[in-house]
Backbone bond lengths (Angstrom), bond angles and torsions (degrees), N, CA, C in turn:
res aa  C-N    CA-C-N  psi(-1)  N-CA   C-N-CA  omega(-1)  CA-C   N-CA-C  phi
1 X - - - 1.456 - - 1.529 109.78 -
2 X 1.177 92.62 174.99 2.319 97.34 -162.47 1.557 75.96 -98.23
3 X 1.511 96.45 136.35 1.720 112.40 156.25 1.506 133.68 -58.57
4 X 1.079 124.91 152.15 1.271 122.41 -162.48 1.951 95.02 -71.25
5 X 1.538 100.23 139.17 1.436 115.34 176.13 1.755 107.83 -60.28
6 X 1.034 97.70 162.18 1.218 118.31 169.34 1.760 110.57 -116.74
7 X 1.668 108.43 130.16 1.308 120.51 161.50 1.422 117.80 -9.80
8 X 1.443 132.63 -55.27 1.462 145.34 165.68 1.145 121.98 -41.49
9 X 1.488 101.93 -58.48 1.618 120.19 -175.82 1.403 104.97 -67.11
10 X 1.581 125.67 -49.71 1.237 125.12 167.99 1.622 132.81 -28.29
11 X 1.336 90.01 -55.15 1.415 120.75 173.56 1.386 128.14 -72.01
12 X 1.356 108.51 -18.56 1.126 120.04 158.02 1.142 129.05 -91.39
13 X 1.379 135.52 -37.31 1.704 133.24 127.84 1.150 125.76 -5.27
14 X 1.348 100.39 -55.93 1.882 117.90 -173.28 1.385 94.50 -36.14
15 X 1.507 90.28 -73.54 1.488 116.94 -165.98 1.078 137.83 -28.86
16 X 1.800 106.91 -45.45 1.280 117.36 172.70 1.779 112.84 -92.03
17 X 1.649 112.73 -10.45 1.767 87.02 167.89 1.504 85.43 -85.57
18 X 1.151 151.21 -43.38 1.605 136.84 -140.04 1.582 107.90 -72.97
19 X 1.285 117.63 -20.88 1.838 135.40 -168.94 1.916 76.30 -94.48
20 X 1.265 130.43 -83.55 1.437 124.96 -171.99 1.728 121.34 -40.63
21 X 1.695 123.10 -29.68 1.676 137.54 149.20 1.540 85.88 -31.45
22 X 1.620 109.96 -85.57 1.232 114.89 -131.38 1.757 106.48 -62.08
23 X 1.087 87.85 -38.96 1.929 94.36 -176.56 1.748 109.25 -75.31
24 X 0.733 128.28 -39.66 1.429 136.49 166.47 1.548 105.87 -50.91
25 X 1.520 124.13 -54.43 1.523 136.77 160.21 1.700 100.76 -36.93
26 X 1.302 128.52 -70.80 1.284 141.33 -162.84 1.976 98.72 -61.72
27 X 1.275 106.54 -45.87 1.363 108.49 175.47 1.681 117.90 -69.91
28 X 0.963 121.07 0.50 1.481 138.32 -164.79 1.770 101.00 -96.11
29 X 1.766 101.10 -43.60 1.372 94.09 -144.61 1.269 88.25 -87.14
30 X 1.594 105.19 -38.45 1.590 122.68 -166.41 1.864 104.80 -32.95
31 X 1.476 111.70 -63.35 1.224 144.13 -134.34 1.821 86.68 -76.41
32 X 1.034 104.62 134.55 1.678 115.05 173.29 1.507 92.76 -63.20
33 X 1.486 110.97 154.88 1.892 107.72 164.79 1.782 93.76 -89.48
34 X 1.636 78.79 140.55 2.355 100.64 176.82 0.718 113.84 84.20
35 X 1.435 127.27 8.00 2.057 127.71 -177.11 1.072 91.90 -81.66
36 X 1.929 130.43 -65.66 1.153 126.94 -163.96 1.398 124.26 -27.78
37 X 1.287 134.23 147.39 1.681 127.68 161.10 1.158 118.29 -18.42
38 X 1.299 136.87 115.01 1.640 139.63 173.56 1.713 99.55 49.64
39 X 1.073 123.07 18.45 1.935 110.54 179.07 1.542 125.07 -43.77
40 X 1.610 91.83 -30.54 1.365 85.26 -177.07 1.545 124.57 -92.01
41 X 1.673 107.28 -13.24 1.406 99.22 174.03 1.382 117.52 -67.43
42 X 1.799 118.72 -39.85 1.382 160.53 -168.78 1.545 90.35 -44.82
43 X 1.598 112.61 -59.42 1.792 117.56 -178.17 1.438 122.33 -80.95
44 X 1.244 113.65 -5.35 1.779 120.84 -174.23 1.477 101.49 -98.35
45 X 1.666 115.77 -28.27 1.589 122.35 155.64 1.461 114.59 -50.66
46 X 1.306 114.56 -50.10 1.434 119.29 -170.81 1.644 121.45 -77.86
47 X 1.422 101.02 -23.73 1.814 124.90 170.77 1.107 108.94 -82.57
48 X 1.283 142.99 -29.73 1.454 161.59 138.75 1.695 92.96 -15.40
49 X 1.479 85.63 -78.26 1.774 94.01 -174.56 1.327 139.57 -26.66
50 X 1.534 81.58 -67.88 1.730 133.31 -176.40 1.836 89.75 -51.88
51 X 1.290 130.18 -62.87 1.316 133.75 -170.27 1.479 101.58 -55.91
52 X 1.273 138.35 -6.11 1.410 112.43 -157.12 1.574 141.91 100.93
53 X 1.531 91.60 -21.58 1.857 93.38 -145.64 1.615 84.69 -110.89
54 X 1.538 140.90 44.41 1.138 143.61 154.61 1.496 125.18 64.36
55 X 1.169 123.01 169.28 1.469 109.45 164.82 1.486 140.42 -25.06
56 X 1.300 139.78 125.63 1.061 116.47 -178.16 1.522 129.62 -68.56
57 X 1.391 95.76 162.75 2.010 85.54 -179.32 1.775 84.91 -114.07
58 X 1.114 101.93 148.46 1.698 118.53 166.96 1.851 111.29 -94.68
59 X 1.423 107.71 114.81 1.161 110.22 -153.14 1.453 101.49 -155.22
60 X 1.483 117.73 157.79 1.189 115.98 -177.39 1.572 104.46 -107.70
61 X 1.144 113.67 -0.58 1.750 127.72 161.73 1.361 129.66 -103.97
62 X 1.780 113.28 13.76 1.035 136.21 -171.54 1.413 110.16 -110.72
63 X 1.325 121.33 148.39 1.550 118.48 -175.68 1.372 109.33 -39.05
64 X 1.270 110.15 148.27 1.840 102.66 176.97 1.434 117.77 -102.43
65 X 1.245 133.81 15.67 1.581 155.41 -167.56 1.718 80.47 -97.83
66 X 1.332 138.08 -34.50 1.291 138.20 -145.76 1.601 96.96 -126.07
67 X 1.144 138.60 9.03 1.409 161.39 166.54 1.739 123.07 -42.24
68 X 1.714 80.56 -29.33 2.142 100.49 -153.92 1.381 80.84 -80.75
69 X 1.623 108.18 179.52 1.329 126.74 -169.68 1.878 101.83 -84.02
70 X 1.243 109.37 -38.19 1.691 102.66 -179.67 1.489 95.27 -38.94
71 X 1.398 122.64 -57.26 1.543 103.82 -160.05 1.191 124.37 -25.41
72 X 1.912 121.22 -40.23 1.349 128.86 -172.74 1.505 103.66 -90.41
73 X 0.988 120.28 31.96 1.721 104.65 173.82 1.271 113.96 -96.63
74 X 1.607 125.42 170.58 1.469 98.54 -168.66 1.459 124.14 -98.17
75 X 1.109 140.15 -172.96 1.794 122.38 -127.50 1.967 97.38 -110.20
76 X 1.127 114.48 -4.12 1.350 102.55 -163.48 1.668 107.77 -83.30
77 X 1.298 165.08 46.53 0.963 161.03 -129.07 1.738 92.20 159.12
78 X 1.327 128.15 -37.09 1.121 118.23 164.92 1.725 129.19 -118.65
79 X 1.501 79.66 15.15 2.195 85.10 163.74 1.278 88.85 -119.58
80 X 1.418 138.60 20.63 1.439 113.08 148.82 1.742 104.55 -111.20
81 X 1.028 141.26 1.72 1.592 147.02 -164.81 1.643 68.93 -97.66
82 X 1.454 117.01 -77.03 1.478 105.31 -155.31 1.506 120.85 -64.81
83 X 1.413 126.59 -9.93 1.386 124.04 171.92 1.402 95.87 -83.22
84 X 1.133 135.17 -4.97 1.718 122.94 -170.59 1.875 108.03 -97.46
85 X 1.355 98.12 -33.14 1.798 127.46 -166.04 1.612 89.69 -124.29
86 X 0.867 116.13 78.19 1.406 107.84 156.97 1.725 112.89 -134.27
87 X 1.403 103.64 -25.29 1.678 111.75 166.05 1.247 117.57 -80.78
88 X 1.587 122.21 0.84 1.110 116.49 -179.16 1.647 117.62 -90.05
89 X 1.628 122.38 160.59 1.180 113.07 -165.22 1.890 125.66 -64.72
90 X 1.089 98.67 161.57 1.401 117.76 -178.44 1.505 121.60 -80.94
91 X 0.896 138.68 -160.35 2.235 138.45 140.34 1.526 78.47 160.26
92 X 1.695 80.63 -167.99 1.601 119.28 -157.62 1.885 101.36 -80.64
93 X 1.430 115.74 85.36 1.520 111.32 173.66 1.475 118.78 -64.48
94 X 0.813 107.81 -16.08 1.816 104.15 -176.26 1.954 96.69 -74.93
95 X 1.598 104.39 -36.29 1.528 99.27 -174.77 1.418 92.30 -73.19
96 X 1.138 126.89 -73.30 1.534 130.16 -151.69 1.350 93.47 -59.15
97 X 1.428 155.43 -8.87 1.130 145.73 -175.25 1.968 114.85 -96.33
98 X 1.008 86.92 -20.23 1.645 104.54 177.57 1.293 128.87 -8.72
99 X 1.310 129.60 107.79 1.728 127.62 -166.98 1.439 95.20 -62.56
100 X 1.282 113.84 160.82 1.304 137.70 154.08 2.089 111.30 -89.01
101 X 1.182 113.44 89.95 1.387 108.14 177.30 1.379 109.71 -56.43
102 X 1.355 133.47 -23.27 1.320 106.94 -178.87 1.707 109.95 -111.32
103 X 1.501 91.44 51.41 1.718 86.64 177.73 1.256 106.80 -92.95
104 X 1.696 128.73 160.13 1.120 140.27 149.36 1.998 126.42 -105.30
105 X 1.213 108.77 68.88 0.998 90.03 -157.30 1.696 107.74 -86.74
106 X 1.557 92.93 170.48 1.718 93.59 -179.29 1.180 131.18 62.52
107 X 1.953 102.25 5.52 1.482 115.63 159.89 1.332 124.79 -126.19
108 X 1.240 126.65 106.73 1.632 125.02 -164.88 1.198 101.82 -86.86
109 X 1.246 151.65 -2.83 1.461 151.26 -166.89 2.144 94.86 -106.63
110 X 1.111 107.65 -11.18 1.827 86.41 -164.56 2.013 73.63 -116.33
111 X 2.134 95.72 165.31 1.372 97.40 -160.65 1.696 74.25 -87.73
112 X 1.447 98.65 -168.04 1.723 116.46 169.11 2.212 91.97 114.05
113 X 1.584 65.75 162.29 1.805 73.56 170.60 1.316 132.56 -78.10
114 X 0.985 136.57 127.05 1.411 150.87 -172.84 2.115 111.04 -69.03
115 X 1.162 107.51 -29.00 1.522 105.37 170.40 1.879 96.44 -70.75
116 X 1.728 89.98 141.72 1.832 92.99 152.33 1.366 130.08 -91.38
117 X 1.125 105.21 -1.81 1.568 110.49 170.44 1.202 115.26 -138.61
118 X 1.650 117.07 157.04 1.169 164.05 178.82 2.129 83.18 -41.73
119 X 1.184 99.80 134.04 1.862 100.10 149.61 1.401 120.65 -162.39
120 X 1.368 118.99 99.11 1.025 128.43 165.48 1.495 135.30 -35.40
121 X 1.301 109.10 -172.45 1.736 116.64 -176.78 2.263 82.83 -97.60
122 X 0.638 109.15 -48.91 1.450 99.49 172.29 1.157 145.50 -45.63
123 X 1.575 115.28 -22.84 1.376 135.15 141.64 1.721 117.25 -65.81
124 X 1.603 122.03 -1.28 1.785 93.31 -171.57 1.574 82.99 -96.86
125 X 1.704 94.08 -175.06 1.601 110.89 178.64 1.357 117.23 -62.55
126 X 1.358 124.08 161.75 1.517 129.41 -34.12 1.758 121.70 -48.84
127 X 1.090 104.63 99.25 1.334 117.07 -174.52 1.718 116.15 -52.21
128 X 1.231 115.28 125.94 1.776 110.80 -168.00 1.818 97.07 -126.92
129 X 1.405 98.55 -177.48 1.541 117.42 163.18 1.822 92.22 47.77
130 X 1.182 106.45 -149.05 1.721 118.17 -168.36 1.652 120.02 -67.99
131 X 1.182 83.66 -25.26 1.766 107.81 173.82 1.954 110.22 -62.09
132 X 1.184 115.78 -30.38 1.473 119.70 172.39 1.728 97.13 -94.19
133 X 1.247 113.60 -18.33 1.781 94.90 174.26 1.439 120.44 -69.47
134 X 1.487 101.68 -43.99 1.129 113.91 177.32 1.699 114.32 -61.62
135 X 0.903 131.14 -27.62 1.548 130.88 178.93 1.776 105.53 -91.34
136 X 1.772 112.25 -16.60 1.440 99.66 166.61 1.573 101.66 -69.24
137 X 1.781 113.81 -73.92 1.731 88.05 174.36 1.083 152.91 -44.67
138 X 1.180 107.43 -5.57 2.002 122.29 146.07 1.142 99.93 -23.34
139 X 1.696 93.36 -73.16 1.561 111.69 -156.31 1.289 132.62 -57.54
140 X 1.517 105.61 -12.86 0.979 124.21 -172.16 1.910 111.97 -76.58
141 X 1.479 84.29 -64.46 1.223 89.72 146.94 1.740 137.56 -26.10
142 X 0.695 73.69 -67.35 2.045 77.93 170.17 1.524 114.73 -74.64
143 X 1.360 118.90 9.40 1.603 113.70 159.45 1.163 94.79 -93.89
144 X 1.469 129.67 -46.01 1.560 118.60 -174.59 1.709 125.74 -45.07
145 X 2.063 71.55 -42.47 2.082 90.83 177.29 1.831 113.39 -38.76
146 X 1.840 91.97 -52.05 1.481 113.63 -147.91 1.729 90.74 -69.35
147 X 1.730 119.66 -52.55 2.021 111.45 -178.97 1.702 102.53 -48.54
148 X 1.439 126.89 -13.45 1.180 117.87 -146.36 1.905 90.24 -80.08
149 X 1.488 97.74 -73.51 1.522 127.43 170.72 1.912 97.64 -27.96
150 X 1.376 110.06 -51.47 1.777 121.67 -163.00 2.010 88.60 -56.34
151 X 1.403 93.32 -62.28 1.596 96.81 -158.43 1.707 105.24 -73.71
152 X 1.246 114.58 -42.33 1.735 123.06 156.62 2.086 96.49 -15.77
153 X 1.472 106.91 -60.77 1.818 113.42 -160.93 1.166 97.34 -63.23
154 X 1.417 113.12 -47.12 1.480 122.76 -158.68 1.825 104.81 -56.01
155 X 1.220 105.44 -53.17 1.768 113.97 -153.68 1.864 87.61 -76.26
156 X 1.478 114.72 -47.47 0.922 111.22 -177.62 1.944 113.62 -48.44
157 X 1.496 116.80 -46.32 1.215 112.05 173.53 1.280 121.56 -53.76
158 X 1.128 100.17 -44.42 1.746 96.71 -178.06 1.218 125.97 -77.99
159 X 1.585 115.48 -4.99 1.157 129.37 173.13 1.885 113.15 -80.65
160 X 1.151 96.86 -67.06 1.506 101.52 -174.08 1.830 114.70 -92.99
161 X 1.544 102.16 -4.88 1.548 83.41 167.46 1.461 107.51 89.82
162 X 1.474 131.93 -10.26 1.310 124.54 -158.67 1.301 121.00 -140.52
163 X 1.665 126.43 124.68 1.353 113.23 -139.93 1.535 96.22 -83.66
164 X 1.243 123.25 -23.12 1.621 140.88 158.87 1.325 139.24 -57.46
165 X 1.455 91.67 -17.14 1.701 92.34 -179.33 1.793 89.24 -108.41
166 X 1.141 122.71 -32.09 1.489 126.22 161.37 1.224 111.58 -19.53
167 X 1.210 105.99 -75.16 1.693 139.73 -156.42 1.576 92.44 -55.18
168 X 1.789 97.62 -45.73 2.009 82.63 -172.46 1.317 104.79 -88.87
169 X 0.972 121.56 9.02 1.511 107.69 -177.10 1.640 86.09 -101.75
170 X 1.209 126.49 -31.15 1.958 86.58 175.26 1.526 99.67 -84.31
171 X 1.079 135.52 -23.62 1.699 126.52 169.40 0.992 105.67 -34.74
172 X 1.444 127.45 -66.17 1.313 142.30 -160.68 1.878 90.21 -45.73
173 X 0.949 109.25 -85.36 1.897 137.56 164.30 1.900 102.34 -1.82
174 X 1.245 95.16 -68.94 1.217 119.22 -146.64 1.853 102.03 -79.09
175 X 0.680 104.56 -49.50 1.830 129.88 176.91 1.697 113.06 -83.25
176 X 1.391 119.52 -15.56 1.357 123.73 176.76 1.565 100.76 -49.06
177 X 1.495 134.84 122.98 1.780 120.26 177.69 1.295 108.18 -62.39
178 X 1.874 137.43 -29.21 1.531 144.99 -164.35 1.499 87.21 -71.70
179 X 1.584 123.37 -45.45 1.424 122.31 -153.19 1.201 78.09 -60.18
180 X 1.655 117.87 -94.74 1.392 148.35 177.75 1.940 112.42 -2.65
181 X 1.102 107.41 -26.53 1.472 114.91 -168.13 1.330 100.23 -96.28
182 X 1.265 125.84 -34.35 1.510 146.94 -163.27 1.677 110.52 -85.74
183 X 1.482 100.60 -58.71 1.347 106.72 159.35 1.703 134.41 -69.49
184 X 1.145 105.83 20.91 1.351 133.17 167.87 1.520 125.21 -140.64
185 X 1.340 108.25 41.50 1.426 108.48 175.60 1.949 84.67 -163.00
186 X 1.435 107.46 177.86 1.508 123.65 -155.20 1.476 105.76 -101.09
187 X 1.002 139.44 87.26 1.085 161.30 -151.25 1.832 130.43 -138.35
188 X 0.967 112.94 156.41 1.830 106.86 156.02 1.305 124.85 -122.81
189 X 1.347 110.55 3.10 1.376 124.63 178.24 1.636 108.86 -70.30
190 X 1.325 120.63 -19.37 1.241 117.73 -165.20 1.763 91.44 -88.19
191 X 1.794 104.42 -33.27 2.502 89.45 -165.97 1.486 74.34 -90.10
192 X 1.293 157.43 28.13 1.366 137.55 150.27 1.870 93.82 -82.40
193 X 1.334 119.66 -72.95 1.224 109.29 -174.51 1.502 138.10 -42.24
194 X 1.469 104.46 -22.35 1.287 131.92 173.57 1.777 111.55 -60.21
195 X 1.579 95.92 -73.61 1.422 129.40 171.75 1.629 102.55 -31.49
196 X 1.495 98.26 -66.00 1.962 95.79 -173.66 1.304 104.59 -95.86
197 X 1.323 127.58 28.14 1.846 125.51 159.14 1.881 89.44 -94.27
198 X 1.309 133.75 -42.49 0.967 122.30 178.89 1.573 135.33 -87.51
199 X 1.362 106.68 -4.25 1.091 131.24 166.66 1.876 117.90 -68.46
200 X 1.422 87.05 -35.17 1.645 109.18 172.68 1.263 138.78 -84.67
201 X 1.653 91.80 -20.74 1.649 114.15 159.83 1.365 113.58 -64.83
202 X 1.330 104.76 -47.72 1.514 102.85 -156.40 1.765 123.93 -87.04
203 X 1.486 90.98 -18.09 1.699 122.96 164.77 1.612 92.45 -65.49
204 X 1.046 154.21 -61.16 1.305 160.57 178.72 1.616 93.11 -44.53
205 X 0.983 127.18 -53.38 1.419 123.62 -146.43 1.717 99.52 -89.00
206 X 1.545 105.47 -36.41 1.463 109.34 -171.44 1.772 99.70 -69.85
207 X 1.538 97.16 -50.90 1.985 86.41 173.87 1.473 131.55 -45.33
208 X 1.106 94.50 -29.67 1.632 102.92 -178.75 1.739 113.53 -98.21
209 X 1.143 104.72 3.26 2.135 107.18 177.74 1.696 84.03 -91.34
210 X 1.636 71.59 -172.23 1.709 98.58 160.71 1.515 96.60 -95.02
211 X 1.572 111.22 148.17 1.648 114.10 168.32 1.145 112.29 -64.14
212 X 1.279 110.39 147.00 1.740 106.92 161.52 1.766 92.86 -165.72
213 X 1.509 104.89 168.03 1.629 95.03 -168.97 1.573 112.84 -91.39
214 X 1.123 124.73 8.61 1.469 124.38 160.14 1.301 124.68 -60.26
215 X 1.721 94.96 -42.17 1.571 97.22 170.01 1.436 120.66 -80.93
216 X 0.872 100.66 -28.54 1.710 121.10 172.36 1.322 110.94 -49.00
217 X 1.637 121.53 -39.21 1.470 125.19 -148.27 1.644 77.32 -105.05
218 X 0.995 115.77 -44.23 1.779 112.51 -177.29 1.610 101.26 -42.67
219 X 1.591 104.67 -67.35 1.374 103.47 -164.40 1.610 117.49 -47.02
220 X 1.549 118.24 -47.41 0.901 123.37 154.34 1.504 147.01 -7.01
221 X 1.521 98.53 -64.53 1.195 138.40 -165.69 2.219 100.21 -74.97
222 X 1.787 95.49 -51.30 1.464 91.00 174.14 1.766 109.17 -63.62
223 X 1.187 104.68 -53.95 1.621 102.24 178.13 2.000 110.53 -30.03
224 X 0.951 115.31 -40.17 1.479 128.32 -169.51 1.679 98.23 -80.00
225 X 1.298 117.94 -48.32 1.387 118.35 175.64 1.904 113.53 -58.17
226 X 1.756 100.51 -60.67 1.540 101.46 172.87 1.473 107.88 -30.01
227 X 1.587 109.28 -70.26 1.695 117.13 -174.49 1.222 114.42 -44.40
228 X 1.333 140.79 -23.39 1.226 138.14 172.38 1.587 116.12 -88.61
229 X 1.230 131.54 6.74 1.628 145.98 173.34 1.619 91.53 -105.25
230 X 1.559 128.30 -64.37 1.342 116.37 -164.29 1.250 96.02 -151.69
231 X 1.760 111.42 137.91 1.574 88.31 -177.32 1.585 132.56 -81.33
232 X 1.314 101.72 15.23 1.657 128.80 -158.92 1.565 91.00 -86.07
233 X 1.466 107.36 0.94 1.775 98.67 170.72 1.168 112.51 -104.97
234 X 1.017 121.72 41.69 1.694 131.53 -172.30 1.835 79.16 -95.15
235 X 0.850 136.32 -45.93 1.372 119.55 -168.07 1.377 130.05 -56.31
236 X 1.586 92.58 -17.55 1.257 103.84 170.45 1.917 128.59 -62.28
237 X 1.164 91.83 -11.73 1.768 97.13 159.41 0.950 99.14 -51.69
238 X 1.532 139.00 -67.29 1.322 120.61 -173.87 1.283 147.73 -40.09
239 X 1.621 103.77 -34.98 1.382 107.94 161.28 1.326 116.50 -95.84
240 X 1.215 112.72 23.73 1.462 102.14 148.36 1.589 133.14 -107.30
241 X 1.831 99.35 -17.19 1.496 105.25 151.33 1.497 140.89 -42.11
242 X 1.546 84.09 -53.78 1.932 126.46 157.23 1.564 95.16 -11.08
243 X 2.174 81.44 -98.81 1.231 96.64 -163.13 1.536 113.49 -60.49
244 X 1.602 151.08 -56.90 1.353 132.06 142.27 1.230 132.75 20.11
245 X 1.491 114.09 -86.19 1.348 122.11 158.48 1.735 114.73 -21.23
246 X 1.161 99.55 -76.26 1.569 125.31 -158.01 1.712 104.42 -49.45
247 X 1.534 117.61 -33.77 0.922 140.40 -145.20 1.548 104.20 -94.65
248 X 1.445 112.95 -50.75 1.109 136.06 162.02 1.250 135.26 -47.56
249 X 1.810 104.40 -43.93 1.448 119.01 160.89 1.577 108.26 -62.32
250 X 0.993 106.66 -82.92 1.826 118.17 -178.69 1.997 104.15 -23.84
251 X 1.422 107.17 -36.06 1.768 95.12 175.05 1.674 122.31 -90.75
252 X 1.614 93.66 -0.02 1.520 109.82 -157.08 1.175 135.44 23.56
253 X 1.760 110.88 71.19 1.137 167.88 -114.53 1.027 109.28 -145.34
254 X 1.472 164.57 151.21 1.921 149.58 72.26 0.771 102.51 -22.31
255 X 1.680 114.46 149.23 1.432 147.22 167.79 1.973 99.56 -44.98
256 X 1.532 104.03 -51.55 1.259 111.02 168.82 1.241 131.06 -44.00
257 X 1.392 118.78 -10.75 1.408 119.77 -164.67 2.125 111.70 -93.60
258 X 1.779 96.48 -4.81 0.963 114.94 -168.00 1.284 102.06 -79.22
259 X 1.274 136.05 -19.09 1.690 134.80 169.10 1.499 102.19 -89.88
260 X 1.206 136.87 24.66 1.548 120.76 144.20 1.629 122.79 -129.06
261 X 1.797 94.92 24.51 1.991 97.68 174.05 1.667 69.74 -112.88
């Protein structure tokens, strides 16, 4: 297990999620709402929510704003955005969502505008009506960012031993501009990164205990959480074989021996 922090080290943690808040904040405001990668399907999942009316079904008798493939992704990244933003205000999404007909996007060589949507003087700050909802699930986003960077320090400590090389490895994390841009726009890529930064902690931690199936059922248990952010964390069985394995050897142990700790 990681040694108890020191006041310093604490403080130096702080530092780097509270510097990653602020820039992630700045990346929030900067960013038009719906530019991000798929943003807007990512938030009509989470408004879906937010309304009441449950998971979506993918359907050809089903709203068609809700059509895109996010609809089927899996729900944890947007039943917690929508339990957080769900009192927040409503309006007219089809207006505020508005294509830009003369966009070109995803081509820098042809002229035309590069946004896909329409953005008014009604979208800048002080942000009101649906236009501030959408920048709360930003925010949301950027708590996922912030466990990501937290557990990033953690695995890193226990890995290398060093309260300094820690520190840059969530810098590294935390200060990346893709991270930073990502964790400020509507997404699930950010509680996937979260999900398997802690998934990776704790695989660290189980290799290095004695086995027993508490930890076992933990590790488990995150693997099941990752899969519910993206299902691309199914791989994470693997590092839990990994760590298992590893864990088992070091007590010189069977895997079997884990149903009598």
């Amino acid at each position: 297990m990681m040694p108890v922090a020191k006041p310093w080290e604490r403080l130096g943690l702080v530092l780097v999620v509270v510097v990653f808040t602020l820039l992630s904040t700045m990346y929030n405001a900067a960013s038009p709402i719906f530019e991000a990668p798929d943003e807007i399907w990512h938030y009509l999942y989470v408004r879906h929510i937010a309304e009441g009316r449950g998971l979506p079904v993918q359907a050809e008798r089903h709203a068609r704003i809700l059509s895109q493939q996010e609809a089927g992704q899996p729900p944890l990244y947007y039943l917690v955005a929508a339990l957080l933003t769900f009192w927040a205000p409503r309006g007219d999404i089809e207006n505020l969502a508005a294509t830009n007909p003369h966009a070109s996007v995803g081509d820098p060589t042809t002229d035309g505008r590069k946004n896909r949507f329409l953005h008014g003087p009604d979208q800048a700050f002080p942000w009101r009506g649906e236009v501030l909802t959408v920048h709360l699930v930003r925010g949301v986003s950027a708590l996922w960012g912030g466990v990501t960077v937290l557990f990033t320090y953690l695995t890193a400590r226990a890995v290398l031993r060093s309260v300094l090389l820690a520190l840059a490895a969530a810098c590294v994390v935390a200060w990346n501009p893709q991270f930073l841009y990502m964790s400020a726009a509507v997404n699930n890529d950010v509680a996937a990164a979260a999900t398997g930064a802690a998934l990776l902690w704790w695989a660290v931690v189980v290799a290095r205990c004695e086995p027993t199936w508490r930890r076992s059922a933990l590790l488990g248990a995150l693997v099941g959480v990752a899969v519910l952010a993206k299902p691309s964390a199914v791989g994470g069985f693997a590092v839990v074989l990994v760590a298992l394995g590893i864990a088992c050897r070091r007590a010189g142990k069977g895997v079997a021996a884990l149903a009598l700790h």
